[in-house]
N, C-alpha and C positions, 0 to 999 in steps of 0.2 A: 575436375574440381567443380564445385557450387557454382549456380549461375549468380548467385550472392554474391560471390568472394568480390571484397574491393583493394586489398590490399595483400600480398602477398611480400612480408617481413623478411628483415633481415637473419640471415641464415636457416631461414624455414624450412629449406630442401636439402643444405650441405651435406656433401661427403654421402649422399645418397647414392651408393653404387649401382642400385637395380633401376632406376627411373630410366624410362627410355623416350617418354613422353609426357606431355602437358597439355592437357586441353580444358579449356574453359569456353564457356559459351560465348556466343558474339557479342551478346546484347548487355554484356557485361564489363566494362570499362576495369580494369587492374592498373593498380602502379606493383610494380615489383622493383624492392629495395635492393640495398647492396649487399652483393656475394649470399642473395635468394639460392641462387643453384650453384654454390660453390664447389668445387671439384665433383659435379656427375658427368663422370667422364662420358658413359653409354648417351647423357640425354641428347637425343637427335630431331627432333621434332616439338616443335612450341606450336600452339594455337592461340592467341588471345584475340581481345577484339582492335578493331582498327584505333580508336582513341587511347588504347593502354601505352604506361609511359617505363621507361625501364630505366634505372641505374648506371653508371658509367661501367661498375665490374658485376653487374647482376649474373655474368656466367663466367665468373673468373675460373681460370684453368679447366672449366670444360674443351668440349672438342674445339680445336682452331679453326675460328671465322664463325666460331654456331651465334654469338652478336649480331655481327652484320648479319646473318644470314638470317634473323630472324626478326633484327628490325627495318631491312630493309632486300629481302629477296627478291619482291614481286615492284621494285618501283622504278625499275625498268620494262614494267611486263603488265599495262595495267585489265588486259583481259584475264591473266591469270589472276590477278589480284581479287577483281570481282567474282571468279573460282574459289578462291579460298576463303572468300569472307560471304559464301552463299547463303547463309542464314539470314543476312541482313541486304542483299540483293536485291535488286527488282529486273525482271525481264528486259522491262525498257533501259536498263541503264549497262545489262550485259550487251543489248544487241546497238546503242547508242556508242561504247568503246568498240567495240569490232568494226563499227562502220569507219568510226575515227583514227583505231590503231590496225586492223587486220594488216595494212600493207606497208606498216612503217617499223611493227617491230616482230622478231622471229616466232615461228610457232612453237619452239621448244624454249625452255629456261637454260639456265646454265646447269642445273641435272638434268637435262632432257628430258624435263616433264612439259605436257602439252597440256591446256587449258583441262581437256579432258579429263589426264591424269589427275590433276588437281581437286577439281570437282566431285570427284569421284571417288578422293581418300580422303574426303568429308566425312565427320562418323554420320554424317547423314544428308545423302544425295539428293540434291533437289533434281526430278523429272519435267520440271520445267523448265530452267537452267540448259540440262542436256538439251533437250529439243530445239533451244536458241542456238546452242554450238555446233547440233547438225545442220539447221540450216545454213548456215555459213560457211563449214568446214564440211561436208558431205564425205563418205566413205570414203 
């Protein structure tokens, strides 16, 4: 979607069977209203930026937990979190959480994705990024 978009409306998406994703740029703040993605069952993946604000039922009857899990996946995980929001990252603030979380919280998520993973099914990978996570996380 537009890095424009500011508002994503009530039943904008609904009953969309083929949507399997959502992506919107970081730098772009959304409220998404109620029951936006109502019954897409398939959607499995949201993107937005870290300040967008979402609805009580903004995914009613989608997949069960896709809510939580997409307002709040990474906020027990907050090196992954700076992976997924790498458009609007800085070096120093990846390798400032690693020094601070590396040994307090797991290297996997609860899919068993690694910061790595993360960063990396970015539709667009920052090489600077990685370089901060090899150092730390070496082969």
């Amino acid at each position: 979607l537009s890095s424009s978009l500011e508002l994503i409306c009530k039943n904008a998406f609904s009953h969309c069977p083929h949507l399997v994703s959502v992506f919107v740029p970081h730098d772009s703040s959304v409220i998404v209203k109620d029951r936006a993605f109502e019954s897409c069952d398939r959607l499995c993946y949201i993107q937005l930026a870290r300040e967008s604000s979402f609805a009580k039922d903004s995914f009613k009857d989608c997949l069960p937990g896709l809510a939580d899990h997409v307002i709040h996946r990474f906020d027990s995980h907050p090196i992954h979190k700076l992976c997924y929001y790498a458009s609007t990252t800085t070096e120093e603030e990846l390798r400032q959480a690693i020094v601070n979380y590396k040994s307090l919280t797991p290297l996997k998520d609860q899919f068993g994705m690694t910061p790595f993973h993360v960063l990396l099914s970015a539709p667009s990978p920052r090489q600077d990024l990685l370089m901060v996570l090899l150092e730390y996380y070496p082969p």
